[in-house]
C-alpha positions as CSV (number, residue, x, y, z in Angstrom):
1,X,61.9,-40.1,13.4
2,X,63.2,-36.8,13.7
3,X,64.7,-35.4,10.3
4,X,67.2,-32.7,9.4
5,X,66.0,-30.5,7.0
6,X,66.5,-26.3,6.9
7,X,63.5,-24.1,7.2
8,X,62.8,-23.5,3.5
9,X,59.4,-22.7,1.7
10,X,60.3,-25.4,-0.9
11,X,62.5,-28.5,-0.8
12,X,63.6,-30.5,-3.6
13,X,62.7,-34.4,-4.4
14,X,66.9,-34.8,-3.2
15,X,66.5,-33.3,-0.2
16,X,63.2,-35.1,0.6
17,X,64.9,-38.5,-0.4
18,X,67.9,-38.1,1.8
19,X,65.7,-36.7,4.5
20,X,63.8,-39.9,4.8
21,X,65.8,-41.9,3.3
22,X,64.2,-43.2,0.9
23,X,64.3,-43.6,-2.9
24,X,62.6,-40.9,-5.3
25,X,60.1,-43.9,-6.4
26,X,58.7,-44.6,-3.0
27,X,58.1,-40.6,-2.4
28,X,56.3,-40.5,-6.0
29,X,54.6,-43.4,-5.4
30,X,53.0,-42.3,-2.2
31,X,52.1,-39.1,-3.9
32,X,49.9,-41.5,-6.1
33,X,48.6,-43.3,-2.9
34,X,47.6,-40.7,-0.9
35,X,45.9,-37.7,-2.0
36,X,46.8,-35.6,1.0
37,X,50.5,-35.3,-0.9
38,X,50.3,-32.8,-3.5
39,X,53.4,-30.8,-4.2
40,X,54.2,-28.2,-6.4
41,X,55.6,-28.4,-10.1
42,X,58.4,-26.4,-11.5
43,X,57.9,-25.5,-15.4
44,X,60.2,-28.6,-16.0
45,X,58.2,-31.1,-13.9
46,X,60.5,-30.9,-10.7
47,X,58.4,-31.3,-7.3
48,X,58.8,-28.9,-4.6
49,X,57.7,-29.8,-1.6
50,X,56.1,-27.4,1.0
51,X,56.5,-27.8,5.2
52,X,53.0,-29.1,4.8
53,X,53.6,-31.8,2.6
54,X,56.9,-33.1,4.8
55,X,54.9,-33.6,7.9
56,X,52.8,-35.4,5.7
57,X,55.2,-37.6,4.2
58,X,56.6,-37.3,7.6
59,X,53.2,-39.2,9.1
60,X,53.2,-41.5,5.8
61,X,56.8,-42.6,7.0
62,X,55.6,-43.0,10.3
63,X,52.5,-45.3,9.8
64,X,53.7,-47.2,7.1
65,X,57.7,-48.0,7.8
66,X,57.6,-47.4,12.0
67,X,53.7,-49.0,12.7
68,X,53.6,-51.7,9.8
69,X,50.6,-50.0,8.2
70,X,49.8,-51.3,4.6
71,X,49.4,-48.1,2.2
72,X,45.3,-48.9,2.6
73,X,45.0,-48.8,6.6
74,X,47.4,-45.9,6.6
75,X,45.2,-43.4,4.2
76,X,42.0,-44.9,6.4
77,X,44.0,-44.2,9.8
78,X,44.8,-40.4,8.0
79,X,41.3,-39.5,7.6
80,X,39.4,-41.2,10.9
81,X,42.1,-40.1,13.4
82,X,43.3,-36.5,12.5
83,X,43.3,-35.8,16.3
84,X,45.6,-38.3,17.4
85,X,47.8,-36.9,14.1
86,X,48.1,-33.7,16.2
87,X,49.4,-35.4,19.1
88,X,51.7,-37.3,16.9
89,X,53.0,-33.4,16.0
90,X,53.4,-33.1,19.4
91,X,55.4,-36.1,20.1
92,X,57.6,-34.9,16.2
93,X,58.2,-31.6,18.4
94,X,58.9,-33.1,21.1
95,X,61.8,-35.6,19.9
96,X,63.2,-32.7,18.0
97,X,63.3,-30.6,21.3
98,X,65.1,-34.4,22.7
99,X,67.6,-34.0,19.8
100,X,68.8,-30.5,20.5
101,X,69.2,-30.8,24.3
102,X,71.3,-34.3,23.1
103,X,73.4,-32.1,20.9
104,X,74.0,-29.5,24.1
105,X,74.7,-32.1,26.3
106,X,77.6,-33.7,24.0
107,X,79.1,-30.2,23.5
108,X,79.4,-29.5,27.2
C-alpha cells in the first residue's frame, strides 16, 4: 500500500486516518495492541505521530488488513522477523518509486 503523506516531523491523528484509511479507533486501538506504536502527546492530549511510527502503523496495516494476520500473530511476526520487515521497507520504497514513474508516464 503506498500512502500520500508530506514529509513532516509530526502528523496529526486526521492525517494518519485518511492516510490509511481508517477510523481514529482502529489507529488508537493498535496503539494499545502493539507496544512498538508510541506517539507523542500534545499538552491537550492530541497524538502526533513521527515517520517512525507511520512505517509502523504502515507494517501493522500491512500484516493485519493485506496478510490476514490476527492482532496476536502480527506483534509475534513484528518481533521474530525484523529482517524480513526491512525488506518489506524495501518493497514500501520500491512501490512508491512504481507510483511516481506511473504519475510520469500519464503526464507524457
Amino acid at each position: 500500500m503506498h500512502i500520500d503523506l508530506p514529509e513532516k516531523l509530526y502528523y496529526s491523528m486526521g492525517e494518519v486516518t485518511k492516510a490509511f484509511a481508517v477510523n481514529a479507533s482502529l489507529v488508537r486501538f493498535w496503539e494499545k495492541e502493539f507496544p512498538i506504536l508510541k506517539p507523542k502527546k500534545n499538552s491537550r492530549g492530541n497524538r502526533k505521530f513521527t515517520p517512525a511510527d507511520i512505517k509502523n502503523i504502515q507494517t501493522i496495516y500491512h500484516l493485519v488488513k493485506e496478510r490476514g494476520f490476527t492482532l496476536e500473530g502480527a506483534r509475534e511476526y513484528m518481533k521474530s522477523h525484523k529482517e524480513e520487515l526491512d525488506t518489506f521497507e524495501i518493497i514500501r520504497k520500491l512501490e512508491h518509486v512504481k507510483a511516481e514513474l506511473l504519475k510520469i508516464k500519464e503526464q507524457l
